[in-house]
N, C-alpha and C positions, 0 to 999 in steps of 0.2 A: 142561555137566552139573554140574562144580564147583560153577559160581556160581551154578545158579538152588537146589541142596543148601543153600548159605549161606544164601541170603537167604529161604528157606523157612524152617530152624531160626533164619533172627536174627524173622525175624514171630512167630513163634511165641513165642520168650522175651520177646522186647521188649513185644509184647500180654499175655502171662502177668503181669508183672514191672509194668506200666504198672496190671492190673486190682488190683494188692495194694495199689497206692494209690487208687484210685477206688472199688473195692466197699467201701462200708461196712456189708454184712450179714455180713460175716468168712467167708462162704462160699468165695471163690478161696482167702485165705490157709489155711484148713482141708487144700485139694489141691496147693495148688501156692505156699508158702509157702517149701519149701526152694530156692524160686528166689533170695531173698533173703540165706541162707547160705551160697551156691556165691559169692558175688561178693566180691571179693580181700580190698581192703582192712577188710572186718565180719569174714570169716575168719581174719583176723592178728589182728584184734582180740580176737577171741574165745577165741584160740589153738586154732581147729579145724587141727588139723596134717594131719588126711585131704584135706579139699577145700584146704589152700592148695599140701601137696605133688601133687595133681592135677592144680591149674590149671598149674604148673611145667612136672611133666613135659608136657601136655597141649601146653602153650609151644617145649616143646623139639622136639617131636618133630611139631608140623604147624604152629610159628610163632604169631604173634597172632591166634588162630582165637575168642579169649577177648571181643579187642577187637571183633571184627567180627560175634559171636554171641549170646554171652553177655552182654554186657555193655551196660545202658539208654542211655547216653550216648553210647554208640559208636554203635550202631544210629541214635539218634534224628540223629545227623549225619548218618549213609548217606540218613536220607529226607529233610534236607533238602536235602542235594549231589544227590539224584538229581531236584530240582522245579529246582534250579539250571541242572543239565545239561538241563533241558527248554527254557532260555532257551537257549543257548548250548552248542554240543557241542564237544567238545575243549576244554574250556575249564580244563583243568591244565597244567602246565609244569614239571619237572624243576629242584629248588633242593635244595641242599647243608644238609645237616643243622644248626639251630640249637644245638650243644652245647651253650655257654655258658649260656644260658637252660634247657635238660632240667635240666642237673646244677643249676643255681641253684634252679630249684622243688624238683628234689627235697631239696636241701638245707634250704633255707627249710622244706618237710614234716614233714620228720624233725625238724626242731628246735623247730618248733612242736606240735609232736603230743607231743611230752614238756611243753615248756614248760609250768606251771601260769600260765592265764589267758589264752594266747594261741592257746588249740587249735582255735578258730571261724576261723584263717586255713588252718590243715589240711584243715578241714572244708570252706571254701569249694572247695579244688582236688577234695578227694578225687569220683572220679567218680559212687557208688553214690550219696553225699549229695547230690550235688548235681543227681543229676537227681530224687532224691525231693519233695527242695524243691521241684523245677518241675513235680512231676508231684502234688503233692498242694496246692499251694498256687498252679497259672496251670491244669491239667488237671483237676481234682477239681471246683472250683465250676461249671464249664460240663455237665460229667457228672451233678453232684447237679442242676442246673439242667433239664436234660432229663428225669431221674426225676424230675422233680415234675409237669414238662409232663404224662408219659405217668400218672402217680396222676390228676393230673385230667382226663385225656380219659376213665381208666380208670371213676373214681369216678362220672363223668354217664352212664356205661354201664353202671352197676351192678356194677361189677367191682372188688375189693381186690388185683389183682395186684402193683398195686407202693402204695408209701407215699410222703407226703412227709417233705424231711428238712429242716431247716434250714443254710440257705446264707448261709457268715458268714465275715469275714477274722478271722484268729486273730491274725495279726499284721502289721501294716502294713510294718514294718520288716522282718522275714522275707519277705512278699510281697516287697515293692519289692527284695531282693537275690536271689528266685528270678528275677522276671522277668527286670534288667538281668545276671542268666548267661545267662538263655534267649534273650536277644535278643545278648547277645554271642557265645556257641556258633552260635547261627545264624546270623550273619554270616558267622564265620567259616570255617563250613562251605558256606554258602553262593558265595562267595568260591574258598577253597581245599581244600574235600574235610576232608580229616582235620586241619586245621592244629592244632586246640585238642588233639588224642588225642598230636599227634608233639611239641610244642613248651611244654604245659602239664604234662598229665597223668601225676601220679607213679607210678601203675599203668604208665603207657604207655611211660613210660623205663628201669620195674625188668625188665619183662616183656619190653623190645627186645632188653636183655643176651642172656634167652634165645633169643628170635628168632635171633641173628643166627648161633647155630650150632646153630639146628634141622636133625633128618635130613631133615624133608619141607619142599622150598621152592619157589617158581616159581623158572625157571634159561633163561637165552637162550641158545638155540642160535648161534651166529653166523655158520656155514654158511647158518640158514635166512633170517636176519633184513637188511633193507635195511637199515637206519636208519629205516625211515621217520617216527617217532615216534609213532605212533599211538599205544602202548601208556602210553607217559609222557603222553601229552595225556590221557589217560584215567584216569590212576593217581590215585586221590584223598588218597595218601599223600606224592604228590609225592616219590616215593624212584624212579623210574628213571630212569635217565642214559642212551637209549638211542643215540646216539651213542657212547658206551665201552663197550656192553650191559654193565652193569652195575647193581646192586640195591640199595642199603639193605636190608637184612633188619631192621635194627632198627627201622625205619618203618614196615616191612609190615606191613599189617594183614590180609592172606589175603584178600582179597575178591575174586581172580581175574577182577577186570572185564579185568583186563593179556591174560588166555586167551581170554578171551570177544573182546576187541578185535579181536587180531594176526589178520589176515587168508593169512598165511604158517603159521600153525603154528607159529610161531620160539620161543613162551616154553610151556614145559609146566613141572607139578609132581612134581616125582620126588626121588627121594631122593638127596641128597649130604650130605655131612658136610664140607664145605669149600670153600666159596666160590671161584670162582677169581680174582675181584674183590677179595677181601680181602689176599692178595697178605701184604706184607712187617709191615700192619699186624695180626696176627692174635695175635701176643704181646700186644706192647703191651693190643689191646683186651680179652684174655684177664686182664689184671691188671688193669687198671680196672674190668671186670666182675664178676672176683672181688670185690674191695674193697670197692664202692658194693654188690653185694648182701650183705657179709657184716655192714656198715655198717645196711644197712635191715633186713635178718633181726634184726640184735641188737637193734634201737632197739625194734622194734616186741615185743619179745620183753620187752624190759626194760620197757615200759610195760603188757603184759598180765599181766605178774608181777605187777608194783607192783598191777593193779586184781586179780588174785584176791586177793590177802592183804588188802587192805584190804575185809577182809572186811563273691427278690431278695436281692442282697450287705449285708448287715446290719453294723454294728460296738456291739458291747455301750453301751450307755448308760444305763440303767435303777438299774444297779447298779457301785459301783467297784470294785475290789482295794484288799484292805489291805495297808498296809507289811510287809511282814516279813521278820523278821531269818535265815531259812531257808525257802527256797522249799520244802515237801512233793515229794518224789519217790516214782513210783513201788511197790506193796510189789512186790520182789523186787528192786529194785536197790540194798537192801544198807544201802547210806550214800551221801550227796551225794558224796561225793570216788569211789567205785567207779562211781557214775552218770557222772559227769563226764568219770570219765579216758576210762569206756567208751564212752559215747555220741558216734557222730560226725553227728549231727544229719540224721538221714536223712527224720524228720518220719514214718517206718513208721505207729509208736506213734501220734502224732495223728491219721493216718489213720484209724485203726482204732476209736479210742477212741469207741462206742458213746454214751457220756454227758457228751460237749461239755467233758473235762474239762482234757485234754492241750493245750496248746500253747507256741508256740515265745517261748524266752526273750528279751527286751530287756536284759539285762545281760550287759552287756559280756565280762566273766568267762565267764558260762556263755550267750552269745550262739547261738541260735538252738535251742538243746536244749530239749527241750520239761521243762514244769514245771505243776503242777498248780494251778489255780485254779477256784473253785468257783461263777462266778456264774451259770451254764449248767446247773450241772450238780453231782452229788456221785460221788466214787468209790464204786459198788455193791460191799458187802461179796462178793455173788456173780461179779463180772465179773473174768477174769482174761485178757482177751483181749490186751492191751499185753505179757503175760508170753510170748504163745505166739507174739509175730511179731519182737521185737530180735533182727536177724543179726548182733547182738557183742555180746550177754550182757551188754550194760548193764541189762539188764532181764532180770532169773534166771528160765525158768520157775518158776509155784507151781504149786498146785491149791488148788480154791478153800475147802476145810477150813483150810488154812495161813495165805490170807489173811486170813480173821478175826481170826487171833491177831496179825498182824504190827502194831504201832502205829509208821505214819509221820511221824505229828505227833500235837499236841493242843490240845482248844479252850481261847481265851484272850476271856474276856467285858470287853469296853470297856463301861463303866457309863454316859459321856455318850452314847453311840449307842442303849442298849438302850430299847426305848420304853415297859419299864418306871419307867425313872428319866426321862429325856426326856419322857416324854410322860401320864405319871402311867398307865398302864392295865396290867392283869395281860397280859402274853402267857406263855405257856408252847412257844412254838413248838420252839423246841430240845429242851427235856423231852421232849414227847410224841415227836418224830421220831430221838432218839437210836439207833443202832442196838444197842449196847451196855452204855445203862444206866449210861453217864458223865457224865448230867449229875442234879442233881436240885434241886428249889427250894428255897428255905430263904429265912425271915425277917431282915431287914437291920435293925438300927438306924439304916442312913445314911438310907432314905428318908422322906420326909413320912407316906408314907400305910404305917404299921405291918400294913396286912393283905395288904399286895402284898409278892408272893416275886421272889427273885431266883436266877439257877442258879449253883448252886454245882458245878464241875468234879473229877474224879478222873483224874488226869492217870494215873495209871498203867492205869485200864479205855479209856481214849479210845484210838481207833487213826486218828484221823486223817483220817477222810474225807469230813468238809465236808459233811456231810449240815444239819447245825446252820447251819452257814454259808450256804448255798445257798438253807434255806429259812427264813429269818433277814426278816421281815416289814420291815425298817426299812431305811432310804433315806436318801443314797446307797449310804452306808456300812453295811453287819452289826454288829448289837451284838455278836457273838459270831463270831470267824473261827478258823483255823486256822493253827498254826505250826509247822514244818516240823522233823524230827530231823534231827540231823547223821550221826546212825547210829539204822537203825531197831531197834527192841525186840521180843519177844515179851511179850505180856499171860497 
């Protein structure tokens, strides 16, 4: 009864949590959005102290129910370990905890997630981000790819039910590092059950601490139990020793296939507050527990200070990106360094982003966090949909009054591209598409032909949002692009 309770509420979040990155009508995220804020590592980020002291106690007191439920990357193992087990049954086997390796990633985490410029190798482990990555950049195109199939069955039947959307890599480089996770998490889930949750995963090492002196735990009887190992051939966390009936609680990931297996009744979950297995080491691991969580509470604590105060598959062609010396973020996240510390590249935001605007970064620095470019598309003064779904408040709710006023960049007119000077002809395309009256023409002495205008900018009216740029008539290159604030302004 246990296990088929689990694996009922992990379908359901893992489905919920999977459609916030494939719907791109903003519909799910509107109901079922705070699935995104419950999940550990955006919660620490964010400094929600309600859901991260939750997920805690939640830990303590029925174990890693978090890993096995809650959380996208965990689930999405369980479904590939259970097509696994369809080839081969019993196919786990009882291995002794990789410490060295736990404590190493989490140390490596922690010190990258502070580190300025190295925080895309945080990003990589952290587990939220990294199934977003796979879930909006290897799961999204095949999804958009079927809504377009059913618009055109729909359309030859006279029906507008659904739309077409454009289906496109946003970034080559973010692809190719979603897939080879997705094809390495499935290995090794395939392989060995939970290996990547017990041996990678820096959620999965802070949250064993708790585990392993939770009140509610599975527990062997050993009156009832042979040896026979069923319950370890079956454990996908690879934590029972059932030869010493003994547990790993810090591996457990609650999944109760161990209860469902045992043919004896020998393992039930009931409440103890002390291992018997644990034995002489219970100090000891008591102080290393202490430590490493007081260790990661602070770090991440001192890094959500530092960012409040700092207060068919298409690839673009048509049109390039221009250089620039500050990438546009955002309105509501503030300033690039508050975007940056906060954002751990979950790729939510490009999901979402309505108007093709959002995608993920090729620089190094700020490697895989999304950043704003406008050859697709321009930021709508009205659209504030990126503000209503970041689960770490790298992206501050607005409303959409606010963001008119907020100025994230400004446009900067290149003279050899505009094909007024280029190409001798009057365009006014920027002028006329301005959304706030930042730009206006005015007579040049530089050019030949005295009766052709050229735009002259008011950096202080501009707010930045590539409308000019976007629809900027000239090729490769925009006479007129946008350049990004280091901190953004009110107008």
């Amino acid at each position: 009864m246990l296990r088929r309770i689990r694996i009922t509420l992990a379908v359901v979040f893992y489905t919920l949590i999977t459609l916030l990155f494939l719907d791109f009508t903003g519909t799910i995220h509107k109901y079922f959005g705070w699935l995104a804020d419950i999940q550990f590592i955006p919660a620490l980020l964010a400094l929600n102290v309600g859901v991260v002291v939750a997920l805690l106690v939640l830990t303590f007191l029925f174990g890693r129910v978090y890993c096995s439920v809650i959380c996208p990357l965990g689930v999405m193992q369980d479904v590939v370990a259970f097509f696994g087990k369809k080839s081969k049954k019993n196919r786990y086997s009882y291995s002794p905890a990789i410490k060295w390796l736990r404590y190493s990633v989490l140390v490596v985490f922690l010190a990258t997630l502070l580190a300025p410029g190295v925080g895309f190798i945080a990003h990589l482990v952290a587990p939220y981000s990294a199934y977003g990555r796979i879930a909006s950049n290897l799961f999204a195109p095949i999804y958009q790819l079927g809504n377009n199939l059913l618009a055109y069955i729909a359309e030859r039947a006279g029906s507008y039910a659904f739309y077409s959307v454009d289906v496109w890599i946003k970034s080559l480089l973010t692809f190719g590092i979603a897939a080879v996770t997705f094809v390495l998490i499935a290995v090794l889930a395939w392989r060995g059950g939970r290996t990547w949750c017990n041996t990678v995963c820096p959620v999965g090492t802070i949250l064993g601490f708790f585990a392993k002196y939770s009140l509610y735990k599975p527990v062997i009887d050993t009156e009832k139990c042979n040896s026979c190992g069923l319950c370890g051939r079956n454990c996908k966390a690879s934590c029972i020793n059932s030869k010493e009936h003994a547990i790993d609680y810090s591996r457990c990931v609650a999944c109760f296939d161990c209860i469902d297996r045992c043919n004896r009744g020998a393992i039930s979950y009931q409440l103890r507050t002390v291992a018997q297995n644990e034995g002489a080491e219970v100090d000891k691991s008591k102080r290393k527990f202490l430590s490493i969580s007081a260790l990661f509470l602070a770090t991440t604590t001192v890094k959500a200070q530092e960012q409040k105060v700092d207060g068919g598959l298409a690839i673009i062609e048509d049109k390039q990106r221009p250089e620039r010396k500050v990438s546009p973020k955002p309105a509501g996240s503030v300033s690039v360094k508050h975007f940056t510390d906060h954002c751990t590249a979950c790729q939510l935001c490009v999901a979402e982003c309505p108007n093709q605007v959002l995608r993920p970064s090729t620089d190094i620095e700020h490697l895989m966090q999304p950043e704003m470019s406008f050859e697709r598309g321009y930021c709508r003064p009205e659209c504030v949909r990126c503000t209503t779904v970041c689960p770490t408040d790298a992206i501050l709710p607005i409303k959409t009054a606010e963001k008119a006023s907020i100025s994230i960049g400004y446009a900067v007119w290149v003279k050899e591209n505009c094909k007024v000077s280029s190409e001798g002809i009057q365009c006014d395309a920027c002028y006329r598409n301005c959304p706030t009256g930042a730009i206006q023409l005015v007579s040049s002495d530089s050019l030949a032909d005295s009766s052709l205008k050229i735009p002259a900018i008011n950096t202080e009216r501009c707010i930045g949002c590539g409308k000019c740029e976007n629809l900027c008539p000239a090729r490769p290159l925009s006479g007129i692009y946008v350049e990004g604030r280091e901190v953004h302004s009110e107008i």
